[in-house]
Structures are given as structure tokens and as C-alpha cells.
C-alpha positions in Angstrom: 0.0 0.0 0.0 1.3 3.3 -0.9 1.0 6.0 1.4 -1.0 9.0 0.4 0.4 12.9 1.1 -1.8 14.8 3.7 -1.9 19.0 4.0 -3.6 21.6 5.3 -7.4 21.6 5.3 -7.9 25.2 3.8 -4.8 27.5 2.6 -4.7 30.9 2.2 -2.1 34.0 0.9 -0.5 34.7 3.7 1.3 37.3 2.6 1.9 39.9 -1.0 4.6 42.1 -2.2 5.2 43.8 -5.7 8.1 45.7 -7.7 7.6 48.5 -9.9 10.2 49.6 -12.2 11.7 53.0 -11.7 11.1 54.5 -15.0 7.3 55.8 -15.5 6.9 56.4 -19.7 4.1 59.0 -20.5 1.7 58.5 -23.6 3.7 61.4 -24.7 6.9 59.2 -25.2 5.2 56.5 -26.8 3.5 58.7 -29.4 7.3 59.4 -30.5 7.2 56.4 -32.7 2.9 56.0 -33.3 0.5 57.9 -35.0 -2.1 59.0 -32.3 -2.9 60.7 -29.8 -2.6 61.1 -25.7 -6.8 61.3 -25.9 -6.9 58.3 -27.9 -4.8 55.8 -26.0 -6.5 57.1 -22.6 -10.5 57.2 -24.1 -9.3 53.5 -25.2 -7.2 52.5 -22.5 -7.6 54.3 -19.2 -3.4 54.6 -19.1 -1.8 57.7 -18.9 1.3 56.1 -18.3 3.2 52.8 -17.5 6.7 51.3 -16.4 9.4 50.0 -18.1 11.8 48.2 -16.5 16.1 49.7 -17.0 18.6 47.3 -17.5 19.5 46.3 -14.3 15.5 45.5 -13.4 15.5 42.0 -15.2 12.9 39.1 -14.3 15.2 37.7 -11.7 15.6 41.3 -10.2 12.1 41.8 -9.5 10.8 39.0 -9.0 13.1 38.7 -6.1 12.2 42.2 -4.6 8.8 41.3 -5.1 9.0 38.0 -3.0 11.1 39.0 -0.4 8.7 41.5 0.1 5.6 39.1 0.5 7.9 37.0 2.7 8.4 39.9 5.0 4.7 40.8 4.9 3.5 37.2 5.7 6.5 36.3 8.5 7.2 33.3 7.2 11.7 31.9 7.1 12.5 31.7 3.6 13.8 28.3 4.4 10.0 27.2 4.6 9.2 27.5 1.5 9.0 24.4 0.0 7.8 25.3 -3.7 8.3 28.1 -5.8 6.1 28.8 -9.2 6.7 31.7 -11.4 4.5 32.6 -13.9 5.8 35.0 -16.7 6.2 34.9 -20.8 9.0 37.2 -20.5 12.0 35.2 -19.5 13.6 34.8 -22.9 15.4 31.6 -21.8 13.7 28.3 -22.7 15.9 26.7 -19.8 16.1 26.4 -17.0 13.7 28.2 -15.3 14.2 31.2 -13.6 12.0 30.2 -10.8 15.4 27.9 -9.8 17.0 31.2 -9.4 14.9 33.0 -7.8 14.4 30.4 -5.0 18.3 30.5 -4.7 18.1 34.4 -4.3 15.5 34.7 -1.7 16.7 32.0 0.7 14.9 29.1 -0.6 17.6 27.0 -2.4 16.2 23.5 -1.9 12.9 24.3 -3.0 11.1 23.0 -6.2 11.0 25.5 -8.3 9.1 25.9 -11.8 7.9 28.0 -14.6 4.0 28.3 -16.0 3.0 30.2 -19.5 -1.0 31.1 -18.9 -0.3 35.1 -20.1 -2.0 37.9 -18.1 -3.5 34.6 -16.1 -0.8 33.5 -14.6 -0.8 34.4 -11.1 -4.1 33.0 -10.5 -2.8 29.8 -12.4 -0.3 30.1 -9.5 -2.5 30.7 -6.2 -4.7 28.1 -7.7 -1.8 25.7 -7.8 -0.2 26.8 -4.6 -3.9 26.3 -2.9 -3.8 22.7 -4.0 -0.6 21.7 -3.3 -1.0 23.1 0.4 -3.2 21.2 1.3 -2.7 18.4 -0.4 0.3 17.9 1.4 3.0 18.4 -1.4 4.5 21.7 0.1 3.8 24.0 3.6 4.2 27.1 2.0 4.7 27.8 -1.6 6.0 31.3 -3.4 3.8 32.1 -6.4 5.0 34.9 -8.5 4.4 36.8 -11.4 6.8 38.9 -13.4 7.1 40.6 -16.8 8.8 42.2 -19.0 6.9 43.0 -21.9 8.7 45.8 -22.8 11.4 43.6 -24.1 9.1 41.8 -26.5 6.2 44.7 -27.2 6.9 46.4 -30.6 7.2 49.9 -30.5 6.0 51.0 -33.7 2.6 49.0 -33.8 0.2 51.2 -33.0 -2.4 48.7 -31.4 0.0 47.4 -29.1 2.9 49.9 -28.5 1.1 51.9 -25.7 -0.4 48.9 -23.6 2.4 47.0 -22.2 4.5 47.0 -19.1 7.0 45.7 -16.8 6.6 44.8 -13.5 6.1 41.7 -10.2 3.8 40.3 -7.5 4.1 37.8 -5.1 2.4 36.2 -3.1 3.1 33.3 0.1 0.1 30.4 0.3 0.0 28.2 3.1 -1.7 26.7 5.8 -4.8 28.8 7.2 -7.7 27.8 10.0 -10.4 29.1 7.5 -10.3 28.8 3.9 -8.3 31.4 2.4 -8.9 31.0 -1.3 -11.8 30.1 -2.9 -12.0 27.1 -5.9 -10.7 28.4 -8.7 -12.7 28.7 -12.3 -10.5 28.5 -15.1 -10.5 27.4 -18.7 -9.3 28.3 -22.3 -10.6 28.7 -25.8 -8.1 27.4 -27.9 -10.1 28.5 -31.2 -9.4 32.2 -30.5 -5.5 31.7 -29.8 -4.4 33.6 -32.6 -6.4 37.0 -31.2 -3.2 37.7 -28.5 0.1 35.8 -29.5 3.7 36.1 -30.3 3.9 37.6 -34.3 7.0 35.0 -34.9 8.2 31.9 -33.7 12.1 31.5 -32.4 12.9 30.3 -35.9 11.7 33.0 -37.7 13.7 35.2 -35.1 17.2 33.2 -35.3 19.9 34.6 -36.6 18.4 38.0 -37.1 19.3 39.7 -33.6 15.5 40.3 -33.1 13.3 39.1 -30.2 9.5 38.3 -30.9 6.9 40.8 -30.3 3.1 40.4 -29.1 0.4 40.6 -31.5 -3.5 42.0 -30.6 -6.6 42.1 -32.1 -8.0 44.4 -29.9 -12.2 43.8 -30.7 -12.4 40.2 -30.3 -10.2 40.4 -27.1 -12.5 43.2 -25.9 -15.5 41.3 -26.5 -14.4 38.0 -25.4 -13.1 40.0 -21.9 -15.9 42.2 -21.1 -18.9 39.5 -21.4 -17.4 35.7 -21.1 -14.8 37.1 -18.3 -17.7 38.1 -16.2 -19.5 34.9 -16.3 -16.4 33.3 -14.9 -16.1 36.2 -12.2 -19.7 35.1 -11.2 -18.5 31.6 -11.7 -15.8 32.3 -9.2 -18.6 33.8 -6.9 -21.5 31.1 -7.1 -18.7 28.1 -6.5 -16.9 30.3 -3.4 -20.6 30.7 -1.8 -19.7 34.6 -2.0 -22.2 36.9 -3.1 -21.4 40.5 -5.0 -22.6 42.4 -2.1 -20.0 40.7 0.4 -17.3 41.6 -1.5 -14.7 44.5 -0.6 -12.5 44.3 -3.6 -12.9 43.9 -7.4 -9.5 43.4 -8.6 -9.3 42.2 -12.4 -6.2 41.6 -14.9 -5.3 45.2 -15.6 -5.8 44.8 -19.2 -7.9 48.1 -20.6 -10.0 50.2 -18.0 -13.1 49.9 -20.4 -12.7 46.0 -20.2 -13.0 46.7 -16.5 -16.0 48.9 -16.2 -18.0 46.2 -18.4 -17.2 43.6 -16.5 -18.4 45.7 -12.9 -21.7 46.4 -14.3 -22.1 43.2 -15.8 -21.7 41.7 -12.1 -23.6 44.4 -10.6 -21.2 45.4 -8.3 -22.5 47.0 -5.5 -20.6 50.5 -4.7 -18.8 49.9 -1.6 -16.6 47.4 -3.6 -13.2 48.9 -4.4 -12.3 48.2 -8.1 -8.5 48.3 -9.1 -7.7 50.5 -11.4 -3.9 50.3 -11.3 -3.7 50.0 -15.1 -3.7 53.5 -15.2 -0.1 54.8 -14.0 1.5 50.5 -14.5 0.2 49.1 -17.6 -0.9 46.0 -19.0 2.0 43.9 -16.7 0.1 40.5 -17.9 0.7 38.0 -14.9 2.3 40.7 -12.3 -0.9 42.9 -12.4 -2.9 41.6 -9.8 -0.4 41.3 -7.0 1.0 44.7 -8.2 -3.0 46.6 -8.3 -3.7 44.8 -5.1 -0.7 46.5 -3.3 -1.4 49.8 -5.3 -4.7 49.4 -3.2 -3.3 48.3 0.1 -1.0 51.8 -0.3 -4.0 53.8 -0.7 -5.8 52.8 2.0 -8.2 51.5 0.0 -7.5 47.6 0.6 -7.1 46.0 4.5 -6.4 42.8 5.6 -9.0 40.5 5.6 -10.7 41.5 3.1 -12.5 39.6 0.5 -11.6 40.1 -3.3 -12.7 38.7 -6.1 -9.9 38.3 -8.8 -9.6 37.3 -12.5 -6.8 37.2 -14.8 -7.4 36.7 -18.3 -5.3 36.7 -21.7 -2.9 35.0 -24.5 -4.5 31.7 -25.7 -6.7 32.5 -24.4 -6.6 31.3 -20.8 -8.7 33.1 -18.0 -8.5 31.8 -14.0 -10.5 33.4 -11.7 -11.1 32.8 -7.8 -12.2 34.7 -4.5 -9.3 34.9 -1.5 -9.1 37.1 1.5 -6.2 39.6 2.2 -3.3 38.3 4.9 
């Protein structure tokens, strides 16, 4: 008889951190190499402005500021960590992955340590997967990140794309809790809209030429698909959590386009106590970090507190979505 791996009843995030690059880039610098206009990219948008990361802010840099910061905030020893997943698209190495380095850098060397692709849907790929491997025994505590930088791969000249993307981290320590934490998670793709967000070439087309890829949009379909079908998962997320809209505090979707957004509140009917991030404005589209990062931008501002209950979503590139409820450590 084999022996079977027991956890935690219910996990929850115990603690969050974030990095922002230093370098803020107005719409004014991006309309240097586009033909439009501040009014346009903001009445489409909501941003005003994002950051890019410099040279010395590289995936390993942030990610690692980011987590040593949720480490901090949750109290736990590095050394406890037993598992560390990092969700990005942005480190430009297909091996290995840089979650083996970042475990190293934050006092975690021993830990198992792994990489996910699921786009702007990547950090609740991650608490999702932290969640179940808490308590199902597999790790105490894990480390679930997510880090970009899209400036590296977001092509400057394309006017559809050019002004959306950004750089950035979040983190965020799951582990053992008395009450559930973190709600089931909802998550899914639709594979037959994969080509509506994706990389324009492949590594071959790329080799030899001194070029990286760059990320492709089709901004109606995406906008569709995110305002209406993103919603019914966010009630999804709701119905299976037991939560209803009114006993929320947050609302705190993939920063993606702040239009996308204010569909998807009135959709759900949000009553107007519940906070809704809006981080996108002054970060940009930062893909898997923007949760972590909008829920500290609210924690700043005194609009977030702990133990609360927020409903997030992340949603993007394949197109994957993930969406659960959790309560702030």
C-alpha cells in the first residue's frame, strides 16, 4: 500500500509584495514612434502612463524584490518554503527556469522550483496551484509569483499594441490557514481564439536575425471576449466560493484596458462599496504581475485591508482566463 500525502485543510495567501520599475513612460513618449494621440490611447485604455523596466531590473531582479517582500509581509523563514512557481512569458530563456534562481536568491535554495506560460492569467494559475498543493500535502508554503517584461518583446512601432504593455512583479506566500483562504478556482481556455493575443513570430523565424519576438493584438475580439465571457467566470468564481457580489470589498481584475473593466463591474452588478482596481492607469498592462501589483497599489492607498475579500480574475494569451475569490493576509 502506498502512502498518500496529507496537508492543510484550507490555505490561504498569507502574505503579498510587488516591484515596480523606476522608469514611469508617459503617452507622450510612446506617441514618439505611433501615429495617435494622448486622448486616444487614454478614451481607449484608461493609461496615462506605465513602467518599463532599465537594464538592471531584469525578471530575476524583480521577481526577487517582489517576494522578499511578501515573505516579509507574511512572516514566514524563507527556508520554509517548499515550492516556488513563477508565472511569466517574458523570461527569454527556454531553460532552465528562472523560478530555480529566484528560490536561490530569496533564501529558498532547496525548493522545487518551476515556470507556467497562462499570459495575463498567470498568477491565478499560480495561487490556484499553490492552494492545492498546500493542502494536499506536497508543500507548507509555496511562493507564487508573477513577473514581466513585456517591454522587451512589445513592438514599439505597432500602434495597437505599443502603448499597452509593461513591466513589472507580484508575489504572493500560500499556506496553511484555519479558514479557507482562497476560494475554488474557475479556469479554462478557448483554444479556437488563440491567434487574437500571440507572439507575431516563432524562435525560428527570429534566429539569426538579432531580433526578439513581439506580441500581437486584435483588440475587438479580445474586448468582446473580456468584457462579457470574463464576467461569467467572475460570477462563476462567486456562485462556486458561496460569496455573493454584495459581500465583497474588492474587485480586482487583470489590468488589461480600463473599459474591459468597467464592463465587467456592471455586468456583475457590483454594488458600490466594492473597491475596483484601477492600477492600469499609472503601470500598464503587466500581464501575470498585475494583480499582485494593483492589489498592493490598493493596500497603499488605503483602500485595501487585511482581511478582506476580493474577487480576482486574470485573463489573456491563448486564451486562458483563471478566476477565484481569496481574503487579504
Amino acid at each position: 500500500m502506498i502512502n498518500a500525502s496529507t496537508g492543510s485543510e484550507y490555505a490561504g495567501i498569507l502574505g503579498i509584495g510587488s516591484y515596480r520599475p523606476r522608469r514611469a513612460v508617459p503617452n507622450a513618449e510612446i506617441l514618439e514612434q505611433i501615429d495617435s494621440s494622448d486622448e486616444w490611447i487614454q478614451t481607449r485604455s484608461g493609461i496615462k502612463e506605465r513602467r518599463w523596466a532599465s537594464e538592471d531590473e531584469t525578471v530575476l531582479m524583480m521577481s526577487a524584490n517582489a517576494a522578499k517582500e511578501a515573505l516579509a509581509d507574511s512572516g514566514i523563514d524563507p527556508s520554509e518554503i517548499g515550492c516556488v512557481i513563477v508565472a511569466t512569458v517574458t523570461h527569454l530563456y527556454q531553460t532552465p527556469a528562472i523560478a530555480t534562481r529566484i528560490a536561490v536568491e530569496v533564501g529558498a535554495p532547496t525548493a522545487a522550483a518551476f515556470d507556467i506560460s497562462a499570459a495575463c492569467a498567470g498568477f491565478c494559475y499560480g495561487v490556484a496551484m499553490a492552494n492545492d498543493l498546500v493542502r494536499g500535502g506536497s508543500a507548507k508554503y509555496v511562493l507564487a509569483i508573477g513577473v514581466e517584461r513585456l517591454s522587451d518583446i512589445t513592438d514599439r512601432t505597432d500602434r495597437g499594441t505599443a502603448f499597452i504593455f509593461a513591466d513589472g512583479a507580484g508575489a504572493a506566500i500560500v499556506g496553511p490557514t484555519d479558514e479557507p483562504g482562497i476560494g475554488p478556482v474557475v479556469w479554462g481556455s478557448d483554444g479556437t481564439q488563440h491567434q487574437v493575443i500571440s507572439q507575431k513570430e516563432s524562435w525560428v523565424e527570429v534566429h539569426g536575425n538579432h531580433n526578439w519576438p513581439h506580441l500581437t493584438m486584435d483588440g475587438n475580439p479580445v474586448f468582446r471576449w473580456a468584457s462579457f465571457e470574463m464576467a461569467k467566470a467572475a460570477q462563476r468564481a462567486l456562485d462556486v466560493a458561496g460569496v455573493k457580489a454584495e459581500q465583497l470589498d474588492l474587485f480586482v481584475p487583470h489590468q488589461a484596458n480600463m473599459r474591459i473593466t468597467d464592463a465587467m463591474r456592471r455586468t456583475l452588478k457590483l454594488p458600490e462599496h466594492v473597491k475596483v482596481a484601477r492600477d492600469i492607469e499609472r503601470q500598464g498592462n503587466t500581464s501575470a504581475a498585475s494583480i499582485p501589483l494593483a492589489i498592493t497599489a490598493m493596500r497603499e492607498a488605503g483602500e485595501a485591508k487585511s482581511g478582506d475579500l476580493a474577487l480576482i480574475i486574470g485573463f489573456g494569451a491563448g486564451l486562458v482566463y483563471a478566476a477565484q475569490v481569496i481574503r487579504l493576509p
